[in-house]
C-alpha positions as CSV (number, residue, x, y, z in Angstrom):
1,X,109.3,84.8,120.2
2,X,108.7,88.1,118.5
3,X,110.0,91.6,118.9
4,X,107.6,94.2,119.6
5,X,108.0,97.1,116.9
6,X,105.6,99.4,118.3
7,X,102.5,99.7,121.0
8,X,99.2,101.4,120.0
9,X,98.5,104.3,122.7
10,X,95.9,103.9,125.1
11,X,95.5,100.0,124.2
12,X,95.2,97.4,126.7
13,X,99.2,96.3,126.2
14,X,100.1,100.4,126.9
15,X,98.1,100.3,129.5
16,X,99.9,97.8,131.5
17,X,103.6,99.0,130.5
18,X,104.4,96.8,127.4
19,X,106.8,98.9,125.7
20,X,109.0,99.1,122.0
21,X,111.3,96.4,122.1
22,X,110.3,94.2,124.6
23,X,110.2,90.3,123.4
24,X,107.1,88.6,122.7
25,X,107.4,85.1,124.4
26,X,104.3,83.4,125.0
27,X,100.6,84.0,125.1
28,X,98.6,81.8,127.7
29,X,101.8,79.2,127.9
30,X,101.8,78.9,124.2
31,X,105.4,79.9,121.9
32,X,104.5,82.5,119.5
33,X,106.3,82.8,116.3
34,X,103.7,84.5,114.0
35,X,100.5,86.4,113.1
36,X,98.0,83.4,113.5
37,X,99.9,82.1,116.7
38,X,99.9,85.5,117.9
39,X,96.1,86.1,116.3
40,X,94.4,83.1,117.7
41,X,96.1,83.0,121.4
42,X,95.3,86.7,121.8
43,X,91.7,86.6,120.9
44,X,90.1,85.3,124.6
45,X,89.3,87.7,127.3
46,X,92.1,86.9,129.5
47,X,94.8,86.9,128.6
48,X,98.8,86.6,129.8
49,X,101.8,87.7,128.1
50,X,105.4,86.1,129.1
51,X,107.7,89.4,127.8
52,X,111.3,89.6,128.0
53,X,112.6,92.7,128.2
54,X,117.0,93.7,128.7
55,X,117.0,89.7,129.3
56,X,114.5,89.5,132.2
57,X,111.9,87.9,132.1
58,X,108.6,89.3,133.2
59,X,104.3,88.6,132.9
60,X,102.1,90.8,131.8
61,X,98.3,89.8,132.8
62,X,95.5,91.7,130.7
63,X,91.6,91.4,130.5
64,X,89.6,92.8,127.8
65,X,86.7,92.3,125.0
66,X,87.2,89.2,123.5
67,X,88.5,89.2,119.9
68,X,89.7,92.8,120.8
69,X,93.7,93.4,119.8
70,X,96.2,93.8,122.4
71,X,97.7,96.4,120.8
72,X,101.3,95.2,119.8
73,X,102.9,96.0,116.6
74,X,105.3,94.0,114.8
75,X,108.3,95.1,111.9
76,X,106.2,93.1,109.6
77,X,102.3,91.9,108.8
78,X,103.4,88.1,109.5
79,X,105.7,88.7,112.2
80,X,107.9,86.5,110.2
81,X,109.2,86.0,106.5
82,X,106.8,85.2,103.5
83,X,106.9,81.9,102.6
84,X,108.4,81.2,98.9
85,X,107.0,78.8,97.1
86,X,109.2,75.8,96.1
87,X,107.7,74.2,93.6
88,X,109.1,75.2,89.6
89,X,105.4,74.7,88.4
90,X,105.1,74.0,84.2
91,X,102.1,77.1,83.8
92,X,103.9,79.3,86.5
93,X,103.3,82.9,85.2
94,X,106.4,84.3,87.2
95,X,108.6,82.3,85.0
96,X,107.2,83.9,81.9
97,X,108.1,86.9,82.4
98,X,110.6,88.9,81.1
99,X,113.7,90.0,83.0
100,X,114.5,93.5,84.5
101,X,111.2,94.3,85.7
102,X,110.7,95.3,89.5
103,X,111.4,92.8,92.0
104,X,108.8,92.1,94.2
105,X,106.9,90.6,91.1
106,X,109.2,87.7,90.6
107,X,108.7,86.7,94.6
108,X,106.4,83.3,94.8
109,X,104.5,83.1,97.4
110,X,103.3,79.8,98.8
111,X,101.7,80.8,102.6
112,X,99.1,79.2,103.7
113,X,98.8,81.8,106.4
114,X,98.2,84.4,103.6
115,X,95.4,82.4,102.6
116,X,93.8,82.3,105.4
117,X,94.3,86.0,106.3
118,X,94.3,87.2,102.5
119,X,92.8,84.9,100.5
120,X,96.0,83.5,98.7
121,X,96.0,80.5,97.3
122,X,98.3,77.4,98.2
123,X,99.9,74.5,96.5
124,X,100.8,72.7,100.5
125,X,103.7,71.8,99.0
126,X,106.1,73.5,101.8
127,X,104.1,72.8,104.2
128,X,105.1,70.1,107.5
129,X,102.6,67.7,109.2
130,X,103.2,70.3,112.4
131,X,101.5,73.0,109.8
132,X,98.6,70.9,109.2
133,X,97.9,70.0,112.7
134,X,98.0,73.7,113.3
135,X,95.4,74.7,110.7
136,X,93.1,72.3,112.2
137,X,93.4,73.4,115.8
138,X,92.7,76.8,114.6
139,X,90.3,75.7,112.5
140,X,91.7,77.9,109.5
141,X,89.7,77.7,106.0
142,X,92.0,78.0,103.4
143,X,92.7,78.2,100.0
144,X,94.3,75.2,97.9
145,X,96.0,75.1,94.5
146,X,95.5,71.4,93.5
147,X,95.9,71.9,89.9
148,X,95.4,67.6,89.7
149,X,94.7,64.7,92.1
150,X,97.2,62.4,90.2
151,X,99.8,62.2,92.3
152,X,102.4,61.4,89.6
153,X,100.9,64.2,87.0
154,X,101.2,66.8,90.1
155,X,104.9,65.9,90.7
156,X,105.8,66.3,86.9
157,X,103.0,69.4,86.8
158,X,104.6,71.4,89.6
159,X,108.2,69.9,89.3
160,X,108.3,69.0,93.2
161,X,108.8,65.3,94.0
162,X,106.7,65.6,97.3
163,X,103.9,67.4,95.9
164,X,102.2,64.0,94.8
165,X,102.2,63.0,98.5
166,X,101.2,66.5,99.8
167,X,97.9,65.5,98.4
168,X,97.0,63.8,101.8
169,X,97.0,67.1,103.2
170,X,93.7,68.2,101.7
171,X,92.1,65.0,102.3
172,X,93.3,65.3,106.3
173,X,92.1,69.1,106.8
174,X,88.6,68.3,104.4
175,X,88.2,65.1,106.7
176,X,88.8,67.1,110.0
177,X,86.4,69.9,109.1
178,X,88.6,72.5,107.1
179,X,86.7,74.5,104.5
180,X,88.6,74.4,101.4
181,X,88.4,76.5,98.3
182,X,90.1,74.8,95.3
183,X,91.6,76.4,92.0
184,X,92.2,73.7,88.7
185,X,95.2,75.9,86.8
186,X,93.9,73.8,83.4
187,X,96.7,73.3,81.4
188,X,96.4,71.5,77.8
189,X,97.5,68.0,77.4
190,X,98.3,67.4,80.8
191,X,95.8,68.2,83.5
192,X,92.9,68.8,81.2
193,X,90.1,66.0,79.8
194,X,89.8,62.7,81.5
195,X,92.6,64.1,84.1
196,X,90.4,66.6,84.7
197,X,87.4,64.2,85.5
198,X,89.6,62.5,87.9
199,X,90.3,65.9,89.8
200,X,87.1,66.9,90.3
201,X,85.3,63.5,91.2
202,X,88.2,63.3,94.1
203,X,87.1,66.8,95.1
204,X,83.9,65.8,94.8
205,X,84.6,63.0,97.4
206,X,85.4,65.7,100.0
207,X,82.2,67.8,99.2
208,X,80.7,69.5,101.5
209,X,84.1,70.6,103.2
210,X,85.0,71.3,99.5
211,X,83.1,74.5,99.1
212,X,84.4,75.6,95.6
213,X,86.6,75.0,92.8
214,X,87.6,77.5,89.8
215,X,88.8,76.0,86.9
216,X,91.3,79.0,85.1
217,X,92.6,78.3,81.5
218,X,97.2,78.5,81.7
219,X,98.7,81.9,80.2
220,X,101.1,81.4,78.2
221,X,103.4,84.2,77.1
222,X,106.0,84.7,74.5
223,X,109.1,84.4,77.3
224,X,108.8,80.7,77.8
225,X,112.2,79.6,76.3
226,X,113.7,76.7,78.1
227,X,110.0,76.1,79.3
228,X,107.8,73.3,78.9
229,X,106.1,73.4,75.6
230,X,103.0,74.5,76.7
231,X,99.9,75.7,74.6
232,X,97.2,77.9,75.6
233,X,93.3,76.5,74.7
234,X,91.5,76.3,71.5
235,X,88.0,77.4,71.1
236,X,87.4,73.7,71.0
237,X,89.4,72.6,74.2
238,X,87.7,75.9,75.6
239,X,84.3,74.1,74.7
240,X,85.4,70.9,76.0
241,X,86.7,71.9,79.3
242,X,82.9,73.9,79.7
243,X,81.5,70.7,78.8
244,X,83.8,68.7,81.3
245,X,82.6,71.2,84.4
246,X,79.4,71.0,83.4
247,X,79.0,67.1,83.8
248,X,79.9,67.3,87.2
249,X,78.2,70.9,88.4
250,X,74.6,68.7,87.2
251,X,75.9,65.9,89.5
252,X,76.9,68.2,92.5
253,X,73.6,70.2,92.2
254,X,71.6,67.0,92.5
255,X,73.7,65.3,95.2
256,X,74.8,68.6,97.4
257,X,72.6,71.8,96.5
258,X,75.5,73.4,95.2
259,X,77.4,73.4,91.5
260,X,80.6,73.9,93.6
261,X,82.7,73.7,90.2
262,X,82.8,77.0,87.7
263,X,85.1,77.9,84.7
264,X,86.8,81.1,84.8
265,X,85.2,83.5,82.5
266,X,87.8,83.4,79.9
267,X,86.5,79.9,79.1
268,X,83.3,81.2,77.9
269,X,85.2,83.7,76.0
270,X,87.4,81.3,74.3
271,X,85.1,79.1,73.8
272,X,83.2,81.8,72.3
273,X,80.0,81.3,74.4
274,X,77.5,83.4,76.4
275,X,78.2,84.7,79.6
276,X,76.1,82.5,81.9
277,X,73.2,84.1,83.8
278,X,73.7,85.3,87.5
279,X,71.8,82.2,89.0
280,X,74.9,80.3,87.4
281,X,77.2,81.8,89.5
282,X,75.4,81.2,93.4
283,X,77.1,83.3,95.7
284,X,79.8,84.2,93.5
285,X,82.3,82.1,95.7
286,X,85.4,82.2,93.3
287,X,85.0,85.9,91.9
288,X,88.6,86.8,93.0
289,X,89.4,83.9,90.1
290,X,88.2,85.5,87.2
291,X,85.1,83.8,87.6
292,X,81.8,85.6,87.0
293,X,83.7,88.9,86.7
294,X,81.7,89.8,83.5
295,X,77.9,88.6,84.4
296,X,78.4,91.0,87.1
297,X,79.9,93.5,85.3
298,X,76.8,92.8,82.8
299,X,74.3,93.0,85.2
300,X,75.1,95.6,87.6
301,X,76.1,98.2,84.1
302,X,71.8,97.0,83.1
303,X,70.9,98.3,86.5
304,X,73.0,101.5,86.2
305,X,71.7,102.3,82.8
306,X,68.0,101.9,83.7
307,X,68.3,104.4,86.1
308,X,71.0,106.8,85.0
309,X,70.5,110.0,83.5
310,X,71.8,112.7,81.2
311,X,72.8,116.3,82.7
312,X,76.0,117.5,80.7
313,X,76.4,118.3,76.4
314,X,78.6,116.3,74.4
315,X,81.0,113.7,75.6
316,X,83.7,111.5,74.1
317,X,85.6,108.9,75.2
318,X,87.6,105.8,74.7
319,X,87.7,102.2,76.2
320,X,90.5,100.7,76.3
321,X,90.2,96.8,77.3
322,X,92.1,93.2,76.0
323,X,91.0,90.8,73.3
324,X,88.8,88.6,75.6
325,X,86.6,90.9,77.0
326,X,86.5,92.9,73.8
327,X,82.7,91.9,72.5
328,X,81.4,92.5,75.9
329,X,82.9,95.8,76.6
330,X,81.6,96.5,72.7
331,X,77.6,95.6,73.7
332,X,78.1,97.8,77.3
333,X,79.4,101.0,75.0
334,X,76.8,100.0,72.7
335,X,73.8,100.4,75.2
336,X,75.0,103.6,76.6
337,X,75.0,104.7,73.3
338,X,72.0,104.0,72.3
339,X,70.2,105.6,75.9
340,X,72.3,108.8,75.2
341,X,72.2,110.3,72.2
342,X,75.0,113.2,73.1
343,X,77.6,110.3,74.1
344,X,80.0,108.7,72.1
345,X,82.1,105.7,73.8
346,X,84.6,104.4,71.3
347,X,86.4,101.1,72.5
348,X,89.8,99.7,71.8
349,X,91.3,96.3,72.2
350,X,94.6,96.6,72.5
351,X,97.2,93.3,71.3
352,X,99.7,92.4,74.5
353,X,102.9,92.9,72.6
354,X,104.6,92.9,76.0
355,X,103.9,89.8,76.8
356,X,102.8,88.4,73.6
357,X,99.2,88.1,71.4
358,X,98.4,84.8,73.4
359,X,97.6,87.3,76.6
360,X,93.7,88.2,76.1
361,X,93.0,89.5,79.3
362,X,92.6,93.6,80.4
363,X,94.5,92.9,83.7
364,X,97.7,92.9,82.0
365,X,98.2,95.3,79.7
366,X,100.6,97.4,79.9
367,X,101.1,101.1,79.8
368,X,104.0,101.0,76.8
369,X,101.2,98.9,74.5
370,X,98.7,101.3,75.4
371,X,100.6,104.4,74.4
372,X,101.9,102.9,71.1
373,X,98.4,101.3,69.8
374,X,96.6,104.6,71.0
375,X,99.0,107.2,69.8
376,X,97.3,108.2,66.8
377,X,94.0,107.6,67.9
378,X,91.4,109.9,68.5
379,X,90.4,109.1,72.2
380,X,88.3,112.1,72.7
381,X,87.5,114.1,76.3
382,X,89.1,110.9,78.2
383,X,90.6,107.5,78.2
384,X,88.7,104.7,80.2
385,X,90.9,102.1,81.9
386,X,90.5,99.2,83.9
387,X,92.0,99.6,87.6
388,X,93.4,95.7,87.3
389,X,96.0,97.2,84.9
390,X,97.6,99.1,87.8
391,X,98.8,98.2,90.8
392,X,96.7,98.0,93.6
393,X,96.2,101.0,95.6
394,X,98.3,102.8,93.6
395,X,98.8,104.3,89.6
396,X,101.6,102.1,88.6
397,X,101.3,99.6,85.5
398,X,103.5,96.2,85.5
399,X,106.0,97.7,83.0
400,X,106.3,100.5,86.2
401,X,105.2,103.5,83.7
402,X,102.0,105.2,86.0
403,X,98.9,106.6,84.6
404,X,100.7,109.9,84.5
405,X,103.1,108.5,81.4
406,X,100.5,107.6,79.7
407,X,98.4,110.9,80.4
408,X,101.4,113.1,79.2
409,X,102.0,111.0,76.2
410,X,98.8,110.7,74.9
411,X,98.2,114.3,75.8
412,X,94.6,112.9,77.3
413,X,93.0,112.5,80.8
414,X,93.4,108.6,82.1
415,X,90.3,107.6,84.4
416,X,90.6,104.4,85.8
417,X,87.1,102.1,86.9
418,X,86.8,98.9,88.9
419,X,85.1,95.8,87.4
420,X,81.7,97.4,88.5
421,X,79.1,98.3,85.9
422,X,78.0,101.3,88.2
423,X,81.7,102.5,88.5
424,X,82.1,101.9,84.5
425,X,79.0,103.7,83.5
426,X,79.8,106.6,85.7
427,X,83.1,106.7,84.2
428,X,81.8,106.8,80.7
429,X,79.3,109.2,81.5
430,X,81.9,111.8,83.3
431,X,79.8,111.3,86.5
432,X,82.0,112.4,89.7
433,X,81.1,111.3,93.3
């Protein structure tokens, strides 16, 4: 049972009475105690509510569309607490991070009903039998941090005696229909090599219900004291781990249609290897992992640029991106460049002293590194930023400066761009919407 928050006017629950602070019991005979019971029970045409309200019981019969919302509001999203994760993983980013920043950034989540409703990924660790049985009644894909299918290396991996034996869940939800998307956190000298064979031919065993896998390299920061002694890849494990994938992606394309497995971009760049080409990539299943971020970026700034033209005088600005993406960034500035003769697009790569030089990537640079490596620089009519360095929907960086710190201390405008090549060229050309 639920407290109702709120009611939406004129909805089908207003219309028949249900108030603020009645008690959410039951939907068609069956206990609700959260956003997919509440979700999945509410979604036929008719439907009847048991509500409690000062202690009496009372139902509440309603028809409408199916699929269409009652109208009920809740005090939070889930109708219930996040889920935490419990595992004290060996790569977990969280723990390498230093202290005294805000606090919602050291929370762990592990919900598998974020990953159906958000797309968060989920180690099944804290999950019951009872759990299970309900994703497969409601025939919820989800998303599934395996990280290795040796049960003894995923106990010592994620420091969680039961999540060896939590395994059986993804073979139970891939065997009873569940569409699964799987990430590979690839961590040197543990889960990496032959392990990492292993992994993927059990996936493979659960293809087609097995829709995807990402294979991301571990970050590994300078706050990692007390840690495991983890190192980040080589350009030689890079090009091994490519190598690895790519044994299996022939066999799946043969057997199933499908390369189903894909390294993270950061491979490549590691590895210090061409971007594949879009056909690589299919549908772009495991974008949200890092993976074919940059061919897409590539791509979509070609198409921009062939059609794009000129219409102001002089303009000068200044990327600034991480070490990885550097040489790319570098060839897009390059272009433009080259198409307009009245542009020039300087770009920086700033070192992650926040979290230390092993951190390559743009998404997490902070606003304190970019005002001390940019400070004497000439950046020109505006700086160029990636949005992933801020908080979503919002101007705040993880160090909790905002784009307005660094504005006033660099004495510059700050124009953020999403990883888009039309966004991107509009933004170094000064184009406004």
């Amino acid at each position: 049972m639920v407290k109702i928050n709120s009611v939406i006017p004129d909805s089908p629950a207003d219309r028949k009475g249900i108030t603020e602070g009645d008690i959410l019991v039951r939907i068609n005979g069956h206990g609700i105690k959260d956003v997919l019971d509440y979700m999945y029970y509410a979604a036929e045409t008719s439907v009847t509510l048991e509500i409690v309200r000062h202690g009496e019981e009372m139902t509440v019969a309603i028809e409408k569309d199916e699929y269409d919302d009652l109208g009920l509001e809740f005090e939070t999203f889930l109708m219930d607490q996040k889920q935490s994760c419990s595992n004290k993983c060996v790569f977990c980013f969280i723990d390498q991070m230093p202290p005294g920043m805000r606090e919602t950034l050291y929370f762990k989540d592990d919900d598998a009903r974020l990953s159906f409703l958000q797309g968060n990924y989920v180690t099944l660790t804290n999950l019951k039998q009872s759990d299970i049985d309900r994703i497969i009644e409601m025939k919820l894909n989800i998303n599934v941090s395996v990280h290795t299918t040796n049960p003894e290396l995923r106990v010592k991996m994620m420091h969680n005696r039961f999540a060896g034996e939590k395994l059986k869940f993804i073979w139970q939800l891939a065997h009873n229909g569940i569409k699964l998307n799987c990430q590979i956190v690839c961590c040197p000298g543990l889960n990496d090599g032959d392990e990492l064979r292993r992994s993927l031919r059990d996936l493979g065993e659960l293809m087609p219900n097995i829709t995807s896998m990402a294979v991301v390299p571990v970050g590994v920061t300078k706050f990692r004291e007390g840690l495991y002694p983890l190192k980040g890849f080589t350009k030689e494990g890079a090009a091994e781990t490519i190598d690895i994938i790519a044994e299996f992606q022939e066999q799946f394309l043969e057997k199933f249609g499908t390369r189903t497995v894909f390294p993270s971009d950061e491979f490549f760049l590691l590895a210090e290897r061409d971007i594949p080409d879009m056909e690589f990539y299919e549908d772009f299943s495991q974008y949200e992992n890092g993976v074919g971020m940059l061919r897409s970026l590539m791509d979509e700034f070609d198409k921009a640029l062939d059609i794009a033209e000129w219409e102001g005088g002089k303009r000068h600005v200044t990327i600034a991106t991480g070490y990885s993406p550097y040489p790319i960034i570098c060839q897009l500035a390059k272009k433009a460049e080259e198409k307009f003769p009245l542009l020039q697009c300087d770009v920086v790569r700033i070192r992650n002293d926040f979290f230390g030089d092993t951190i390559t990537v743009t998404g997490l640079i902070t606003a304190q590194d970019l005002i001390a490596q940019l400070r004497d620089h000439d950046i020109g009519d505006q700086l160029l930023l990636s949005s992933s360095m801020v908080r979503r929907d919002s101007d705040v960086f993880l160090d909790d400066l905002t784009i307005g710190d660094v504005e006033r201390e660099l004495n510059t405008s700050v124009r953020t761009s999403a990883s888009d090549g039309y966004e991107l060229l509009d933004a170094i050309m000064g184009v406004t919407w």
